[in-house]
N, C-alpha and C positions, 0 to 999 in steps of 0.2 A: 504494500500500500504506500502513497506517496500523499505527505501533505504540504498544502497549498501553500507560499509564502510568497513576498513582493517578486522578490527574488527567482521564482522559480518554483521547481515541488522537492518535497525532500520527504523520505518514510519518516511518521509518526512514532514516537520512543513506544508505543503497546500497539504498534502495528495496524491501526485504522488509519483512516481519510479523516483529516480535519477539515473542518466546515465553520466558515463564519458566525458567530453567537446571533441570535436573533434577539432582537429585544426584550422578549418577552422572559428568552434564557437570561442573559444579562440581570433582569430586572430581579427575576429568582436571585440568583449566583450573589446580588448588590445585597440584598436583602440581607439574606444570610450570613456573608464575610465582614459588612462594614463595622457590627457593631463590635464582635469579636477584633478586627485589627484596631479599633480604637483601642478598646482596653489593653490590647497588646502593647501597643505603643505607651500608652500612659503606663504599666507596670514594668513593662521589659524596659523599653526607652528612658522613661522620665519623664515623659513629654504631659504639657495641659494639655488638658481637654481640646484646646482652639486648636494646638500646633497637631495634636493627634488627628483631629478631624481635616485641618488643609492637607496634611498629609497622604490620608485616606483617600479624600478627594481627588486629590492630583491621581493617584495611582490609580485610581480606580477609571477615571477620566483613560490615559493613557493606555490603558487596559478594553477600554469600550473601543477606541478606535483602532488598536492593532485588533482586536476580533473583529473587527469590520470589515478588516482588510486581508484576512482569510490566515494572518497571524497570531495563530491560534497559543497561548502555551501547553504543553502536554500536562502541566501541572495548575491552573488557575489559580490556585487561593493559594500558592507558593510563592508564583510570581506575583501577585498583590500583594502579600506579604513583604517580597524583599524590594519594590518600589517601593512602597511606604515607608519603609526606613530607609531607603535611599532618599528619598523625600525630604524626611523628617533631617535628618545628618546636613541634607545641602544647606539646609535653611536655617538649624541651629549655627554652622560655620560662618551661613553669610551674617546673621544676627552677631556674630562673636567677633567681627572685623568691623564692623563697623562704627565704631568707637573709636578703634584707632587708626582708621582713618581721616577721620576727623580730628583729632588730635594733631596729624601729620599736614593737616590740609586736602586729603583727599575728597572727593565726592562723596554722598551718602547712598542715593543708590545705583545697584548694578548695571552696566551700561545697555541703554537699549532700553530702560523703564522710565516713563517720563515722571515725574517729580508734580505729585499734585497735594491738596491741602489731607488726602488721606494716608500716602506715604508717609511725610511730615510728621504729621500726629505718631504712626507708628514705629518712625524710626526716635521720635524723643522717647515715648515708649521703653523701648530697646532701651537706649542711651542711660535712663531711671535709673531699669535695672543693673546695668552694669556699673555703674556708679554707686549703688549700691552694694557693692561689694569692696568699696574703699572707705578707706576712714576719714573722718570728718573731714580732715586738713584738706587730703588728697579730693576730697569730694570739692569742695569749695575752691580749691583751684580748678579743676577739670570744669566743672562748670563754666569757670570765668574764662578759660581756654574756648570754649566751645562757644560763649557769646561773643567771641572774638577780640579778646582785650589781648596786651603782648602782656610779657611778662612785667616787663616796666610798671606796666598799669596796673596787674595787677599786685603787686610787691606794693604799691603806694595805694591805693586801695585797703589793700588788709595790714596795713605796718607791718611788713616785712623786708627784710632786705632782698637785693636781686637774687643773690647765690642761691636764698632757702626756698624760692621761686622755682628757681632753675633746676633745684636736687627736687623739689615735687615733682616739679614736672618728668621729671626723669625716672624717679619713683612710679607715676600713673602710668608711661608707657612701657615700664620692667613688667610692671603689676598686671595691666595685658596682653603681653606678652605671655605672661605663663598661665596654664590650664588653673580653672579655682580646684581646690583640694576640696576634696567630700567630706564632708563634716562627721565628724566623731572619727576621724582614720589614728586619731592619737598621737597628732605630729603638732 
């Protein structure tokens, strides 16, 4: 037996013809796997609720149209399974850069997204929570870095000298730089 692919036919791994999902199949297959890979996500992953859900989404999306187009997987709810945390991994890395690039002066989002009042909102978002993961000092310089003050500004601003400006700053981009450590590891 040979299944159908963009590409050509190739035999099915359990030796049938694969055939496009029809919607109705789909519609089953959605039902049954979404709520299972959410939880999955949320327990295996770590992931909220919201990032577990775009996740699922995406994959599942992605999933609808290779069965449409007679690329079938021989394993479905495997292959939605490792989309979705392929998913979920892209978007927690792009969310963990983005801090420092802005710190650096870089763009906020990824190239080829246009920048509207809803990105914005989500990427200060973002930004909260990574800040929250510094300590006051660091937080309160990072900040005034991110509304665009130079260091100068801000050293006269918070009565500080330039140097203890400069070692913050230097400090928030060590800081992420390195992965957060999991809480309670005993370190």
């Amino acid at each position: 037996m040979e299944r159908r692919t963009r590409g050509g036919t190739r035999s099915g791994a359990d030796g049938r013809d694969h055939v496009p999902m029809t919607p109705q199949e789909f519609e089953v297959f959605y039902t049954a796997e979404y709520p299972k890979l959410v939880k999955f996500l949320r327990v295996r992953m770590m992931a909220s609720f919201a990032e577990a859900e775009d996740a699922v989404q995406e994959a599942m999306g992605n999933f609808f149209w290779r069965s449409k187009t007679g690329e079938v997987a021989d394993y479905p709810a495997a292959y939605v399974r490792k989309a979705a945390c392929n998913a979920f991994i892209k978007e927690r890395e792009r969310d963990r850069q983005r801090l420092p690039r802005t710190l650096h002066g870089g763009h906020l989002t990824p190239e080829g997204r246009h920048d509207d009042r809803l990105d914005a909102w989500a990427e200060e978002q973002c930004a909260e929570n990574l800040l929250g993961a510094l300590t006051p000092a660091r937080r309160e310089v990072a900040k005034l870095l991110m509304d665009g003050m130079t260091t100068s500004e801000i050293a006269e601003q918070l009565g500080k000298t330039h140097a203890n400006i400069r070692q913050l700053r230097n400090q928030i981009k060590e800081r992420l730089k390195s992965p957060p450590r999991p809480s309670g590891d005993g370190t």
